[in-house]
C-alpha positions in Angstrom: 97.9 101.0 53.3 100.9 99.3 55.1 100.6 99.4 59.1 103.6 99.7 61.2 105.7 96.4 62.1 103.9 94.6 59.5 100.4 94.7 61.2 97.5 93.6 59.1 94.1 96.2 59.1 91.7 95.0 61.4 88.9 97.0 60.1 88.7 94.4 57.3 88.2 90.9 59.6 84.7 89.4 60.0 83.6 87.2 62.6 80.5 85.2 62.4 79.0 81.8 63.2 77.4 79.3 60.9 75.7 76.9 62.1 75.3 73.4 60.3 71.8 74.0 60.1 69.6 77.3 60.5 70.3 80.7 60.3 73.5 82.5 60.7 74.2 83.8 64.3 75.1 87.8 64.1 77.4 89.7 66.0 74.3 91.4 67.8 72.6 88.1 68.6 76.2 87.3 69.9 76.6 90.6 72.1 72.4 90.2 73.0 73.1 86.7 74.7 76.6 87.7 76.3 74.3 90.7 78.2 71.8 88.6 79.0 74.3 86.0 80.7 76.0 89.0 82.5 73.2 90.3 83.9 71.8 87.1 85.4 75.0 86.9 86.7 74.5 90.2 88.6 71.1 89.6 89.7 72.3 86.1 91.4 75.5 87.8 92.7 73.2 90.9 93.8 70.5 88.3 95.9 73.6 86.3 96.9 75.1 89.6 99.0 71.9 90.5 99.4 71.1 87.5 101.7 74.8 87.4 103.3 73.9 91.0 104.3 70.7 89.7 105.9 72.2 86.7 107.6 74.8 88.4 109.1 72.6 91.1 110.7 71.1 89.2 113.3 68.0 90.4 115.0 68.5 94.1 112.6 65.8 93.2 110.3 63.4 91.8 112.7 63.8 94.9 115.0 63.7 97.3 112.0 60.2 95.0 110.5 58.7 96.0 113.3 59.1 99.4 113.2 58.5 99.5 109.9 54.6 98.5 110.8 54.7 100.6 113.1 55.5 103.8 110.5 53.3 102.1 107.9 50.1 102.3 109.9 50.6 106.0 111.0 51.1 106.6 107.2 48.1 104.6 105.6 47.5 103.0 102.4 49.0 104.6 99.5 51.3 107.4 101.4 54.2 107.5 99.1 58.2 107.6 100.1 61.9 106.4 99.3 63.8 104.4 101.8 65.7 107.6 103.2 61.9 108.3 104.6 61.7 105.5 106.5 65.4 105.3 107.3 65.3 109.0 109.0 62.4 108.1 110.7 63.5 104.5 112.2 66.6 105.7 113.1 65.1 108.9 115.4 62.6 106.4 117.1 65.0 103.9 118.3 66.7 102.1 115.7 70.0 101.3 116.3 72.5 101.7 112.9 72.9 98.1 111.0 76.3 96.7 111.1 76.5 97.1 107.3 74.6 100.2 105.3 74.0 97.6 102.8 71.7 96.1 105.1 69.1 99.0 104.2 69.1 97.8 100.4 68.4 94.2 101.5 65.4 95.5 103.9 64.0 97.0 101.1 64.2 94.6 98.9 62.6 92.1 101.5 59.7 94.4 101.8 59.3 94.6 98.0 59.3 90.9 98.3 56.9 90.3 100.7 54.5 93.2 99.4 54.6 95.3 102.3 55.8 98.0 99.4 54.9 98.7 95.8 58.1 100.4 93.6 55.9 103.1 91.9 58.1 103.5 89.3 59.3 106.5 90.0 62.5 107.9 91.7 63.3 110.9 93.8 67.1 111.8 94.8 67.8 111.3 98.5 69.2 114.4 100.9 71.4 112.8 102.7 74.7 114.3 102.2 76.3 111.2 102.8 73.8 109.2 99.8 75.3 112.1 96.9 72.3 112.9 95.6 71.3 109.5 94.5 68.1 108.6 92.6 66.3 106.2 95.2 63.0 104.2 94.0 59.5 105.9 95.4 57.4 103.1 96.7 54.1 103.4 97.7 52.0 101.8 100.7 49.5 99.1 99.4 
């Protein structure tokens, strides 16, 4: 069927490696190791902003660590939660607002880090009007 301005059907053009030796590299294995780049790339940009947030918050974290342990031991072992808990919680006894909300995320993420949290696995959305009804991991008090 003839295309306008002399364009040639695409639907009919195969791309595909072949290797000098070995099997022939598929589109999928193609698209499979493209993903797999990108998302390294995220999770090194992610920890990269992640620690920028942290550096930049200056004695935030520390502060907020120690109220953490504070909440943790009224709680106990196993007493389940999403950040928003603690946030509500932190904030009400004291805890001034960090200069960035991503500074929460990179908390968290520190905790999970350092096992003062375990991610159950399991998600619950937040109330927070501000948070839209976002899915936030539960984590769990080992």
């Amino acid at each position: 069927m003839p295309q306008p301005d002399g364009m040639k059907p695409t639907h009919r053009l195969r791309v595909g490696l072949r290797p000098q030796a070995g099997p022939v590299a598929s589109q999928m294995d193609l698209f499979e190791a493209a993903a797999q780049a990108r998302l390294a790339r995220g999770r090194l940009l992610r920890d990269e902003g992640m620690e920028r947030v942290r550096a930049n918050g200056e004695a935030w974290p520390e502060v907020a660590r120690l109220l953490f342990c504070r909440w943790r031991d009224q709680n106990g072992p196993g007493h389940e939660f999403i950040a928003e808990d603690f946030r509500s919680w932190a904030l009400a006894n004291g805890l001034p607002r960090p200069h960035h909300a991503n500074a929460w995320g990179a908390f968290f993420s520190g905790l999970s880090k350092s096992r003062l949290v375990r991610d159950t696995g399991r998600s619950r959305q937040m109330q927070d009007p501000r948070s839209h009804a976002r899915r936030s991991p539960i984590y769990a008090l080992p």
